[in-house]
LUMGUDO-127200 format. One record per residue (C-alpha): x, y, z; residue number from 1. Coordinates in Angstrom, 1 decimal. Layout:
REM LUMGUDO-127200
X|Y|Z|num
X|Y|Z|NUM
...
This chain:
REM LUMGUDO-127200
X|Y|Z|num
9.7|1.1|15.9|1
9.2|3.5|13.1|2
6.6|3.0|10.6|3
5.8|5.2|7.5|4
2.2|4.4|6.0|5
1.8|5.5|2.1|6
-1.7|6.5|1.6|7
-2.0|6.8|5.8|8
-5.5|8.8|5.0|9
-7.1|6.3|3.2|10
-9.7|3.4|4.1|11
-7.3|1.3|5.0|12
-4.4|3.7|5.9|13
-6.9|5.3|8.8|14
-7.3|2.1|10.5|15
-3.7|0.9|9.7|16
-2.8|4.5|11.3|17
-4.9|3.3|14.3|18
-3.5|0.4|14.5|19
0.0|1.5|15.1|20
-0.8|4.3|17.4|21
-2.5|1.8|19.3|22
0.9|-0.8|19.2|23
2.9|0.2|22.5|24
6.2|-1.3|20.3|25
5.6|1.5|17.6|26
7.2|5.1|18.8|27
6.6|7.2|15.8|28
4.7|7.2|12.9|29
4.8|9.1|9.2|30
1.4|9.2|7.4|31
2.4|10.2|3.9|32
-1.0|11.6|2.1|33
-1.6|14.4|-0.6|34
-3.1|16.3|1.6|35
-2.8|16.4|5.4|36
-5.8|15.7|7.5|37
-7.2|17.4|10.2|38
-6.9|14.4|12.9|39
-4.1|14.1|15.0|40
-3.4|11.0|16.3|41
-0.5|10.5|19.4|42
2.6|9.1|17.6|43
1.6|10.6|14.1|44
3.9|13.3|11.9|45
2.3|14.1|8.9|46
4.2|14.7|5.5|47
2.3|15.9|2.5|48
3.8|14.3|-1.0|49
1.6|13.6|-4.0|50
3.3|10.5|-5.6|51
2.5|11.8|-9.1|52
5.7|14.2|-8.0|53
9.0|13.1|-6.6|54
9.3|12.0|-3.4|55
10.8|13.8|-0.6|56
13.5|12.2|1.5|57
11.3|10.5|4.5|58
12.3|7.5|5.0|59
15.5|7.1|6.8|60
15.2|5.1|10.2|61
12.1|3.6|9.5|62
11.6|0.1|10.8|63
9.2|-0.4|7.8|64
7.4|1.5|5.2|65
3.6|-0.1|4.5|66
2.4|1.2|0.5|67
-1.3|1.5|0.9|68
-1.6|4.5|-1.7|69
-3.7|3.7|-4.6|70
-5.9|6.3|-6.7|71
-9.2|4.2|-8.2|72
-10.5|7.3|-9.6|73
-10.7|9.0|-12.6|74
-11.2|5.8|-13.9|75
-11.9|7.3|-17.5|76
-8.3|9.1|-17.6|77
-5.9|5.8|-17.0|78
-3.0|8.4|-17.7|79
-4.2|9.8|-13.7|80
-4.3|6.4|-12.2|81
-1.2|4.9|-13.9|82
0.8|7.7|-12.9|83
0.1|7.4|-8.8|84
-0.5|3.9|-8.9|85
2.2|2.6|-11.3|86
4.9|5.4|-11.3|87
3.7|6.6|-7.5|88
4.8|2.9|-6.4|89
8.5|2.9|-8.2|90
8.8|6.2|-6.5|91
8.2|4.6|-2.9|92
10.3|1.4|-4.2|93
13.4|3.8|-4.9|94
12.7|5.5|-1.5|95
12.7|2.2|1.0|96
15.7|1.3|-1.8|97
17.8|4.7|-1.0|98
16.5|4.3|3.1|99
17.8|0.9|2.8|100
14.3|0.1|4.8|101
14.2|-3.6|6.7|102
10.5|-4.2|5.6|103
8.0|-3.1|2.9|104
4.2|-4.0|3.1|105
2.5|-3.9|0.2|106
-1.0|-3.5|-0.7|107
-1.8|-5.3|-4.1|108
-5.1|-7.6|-4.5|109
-6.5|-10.5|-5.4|110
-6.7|-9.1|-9.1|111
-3.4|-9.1|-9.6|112
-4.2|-13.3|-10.4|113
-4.4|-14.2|-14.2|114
-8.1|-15.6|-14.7|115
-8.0|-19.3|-13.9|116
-10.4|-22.4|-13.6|117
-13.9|-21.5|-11.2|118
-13.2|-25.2|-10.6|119
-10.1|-25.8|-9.6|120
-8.4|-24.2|-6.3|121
-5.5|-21.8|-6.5|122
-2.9|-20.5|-4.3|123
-0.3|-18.1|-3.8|124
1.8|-19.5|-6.6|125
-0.7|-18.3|-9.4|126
0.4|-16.1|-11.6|127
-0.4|-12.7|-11.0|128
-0.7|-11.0|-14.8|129
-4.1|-9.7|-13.8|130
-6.5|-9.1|-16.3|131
-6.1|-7.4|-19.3|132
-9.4|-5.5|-19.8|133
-8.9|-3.5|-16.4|134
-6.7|-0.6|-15.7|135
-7.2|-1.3|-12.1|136
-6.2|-5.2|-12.3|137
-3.2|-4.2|-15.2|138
-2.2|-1.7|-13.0|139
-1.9|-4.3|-9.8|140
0.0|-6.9|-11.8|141
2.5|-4.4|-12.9|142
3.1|-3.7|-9.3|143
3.5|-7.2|-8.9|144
6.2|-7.1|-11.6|145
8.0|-4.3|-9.8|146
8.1|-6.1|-6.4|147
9.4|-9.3|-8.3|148
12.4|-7.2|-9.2|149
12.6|-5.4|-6.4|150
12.9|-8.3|-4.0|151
15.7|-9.6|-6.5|152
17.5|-5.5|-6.5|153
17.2|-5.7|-2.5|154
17.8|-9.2|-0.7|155
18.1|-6.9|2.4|156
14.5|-5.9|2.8|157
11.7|-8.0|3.4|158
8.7|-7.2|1.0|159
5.3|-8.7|2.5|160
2.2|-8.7|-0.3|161
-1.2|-8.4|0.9|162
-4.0|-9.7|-1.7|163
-7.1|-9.1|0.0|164
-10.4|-9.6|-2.2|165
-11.8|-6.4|-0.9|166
-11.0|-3.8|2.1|167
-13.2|-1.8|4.1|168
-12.8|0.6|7.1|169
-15.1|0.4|10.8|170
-16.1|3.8|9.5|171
-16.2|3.9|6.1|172
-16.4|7.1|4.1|173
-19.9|8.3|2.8|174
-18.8|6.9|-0.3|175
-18.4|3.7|0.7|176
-21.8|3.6|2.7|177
-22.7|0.0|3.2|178
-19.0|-1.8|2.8|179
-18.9|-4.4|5.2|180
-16.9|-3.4|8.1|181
-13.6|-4.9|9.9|182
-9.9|-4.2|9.1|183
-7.5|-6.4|9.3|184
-3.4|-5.4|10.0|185
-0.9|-8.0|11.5|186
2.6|-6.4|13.2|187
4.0|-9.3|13.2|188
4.5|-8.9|9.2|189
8.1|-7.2|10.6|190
8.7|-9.5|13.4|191
């Protein structure tokens, strides 16, 4: 298989990255990132794209592209993190459209929900509008709406959401000192 990883340098993307390598069925991999890294792992071609521009070409015979870009910073210019994390993802949506790509991964999160009841369960039929007051959770449920019509545009191509409450790396950056470790990354998402 082929994989191309969206944000391949970040938290998650390093251990997603790992992951794969790791996977005997995976041959190759593309880790798309702004900037390339200096680590090199077997299996890995690196492209540098900033999704704030438009994308190169990169995903023709990929088995499955997994989004894991996201910018959380500058918080207090939402113009910065609208334009990777809103406009960056219909970029990557008209790329696995024009690849014709079997299977998309998709990293949104459990703020994409609309606030509901402390008391009463909910599942993955909740509404995901977010909530209103935060870039970061407005930004996730417009995702959401792009996926929606995505998976309408393109019956052809599976699109998998992850809504994790919080992600972490085994080694998390400096930054992220203390984050509880332990990714978590199933293959069997393209199976």
């Amino acid at each position: 298989m082929r994989i191309v990883v969206f944000g391949a340098t970040g938290n998650v993307g390093t251990s997603v990255v790992e992951h794969l390598v790791a996977d005997p069925d995976v041959q190759s991999v593309l880790g798309v990132a702004r900037r390339r890294p200096p680590w090199q792992p077997r299996k890995v071609e690196w492209l540098e794209a900033d999704l704030t521009r438009e994308l190169p070409q990169c995903c023709d015979g990929a088995d499955a592209v997994i989004h894991l870009a996201w910018a959380f910073q500058p918080s207090h210019r939402p113009r910065a993190t609208w334009d990777v994390n809103s406009v960056g993802t219909t970029r990557v949506l008209a790329e696995v459209e024009r690849a014709r790509v079997p299977v998309l991964v998709v990293a949104s999160s459990v703020a994409a929900y609309s606030p509901g009841s402390k008391e009463t369960p909910v599942d993955e039929t909740w509404p995901t509008h977010g909530w209103p007051a935060a870039a970061y959770c407005r930004e996730k449920a417009y995702v959401e709406r792009l996926l929606d019509h995505f998976e309408v545009a393109s019956p052809w191509c599976r699109v998998v959401r992850m809504r994790p409450s919080s992600s972490s790396n085994a080694r998390p950056r400096p930054s992220r000192a203390g984050s509880s470790p332990g990714p978590c990354f199933h293959t069997d998402w393209w199976a």
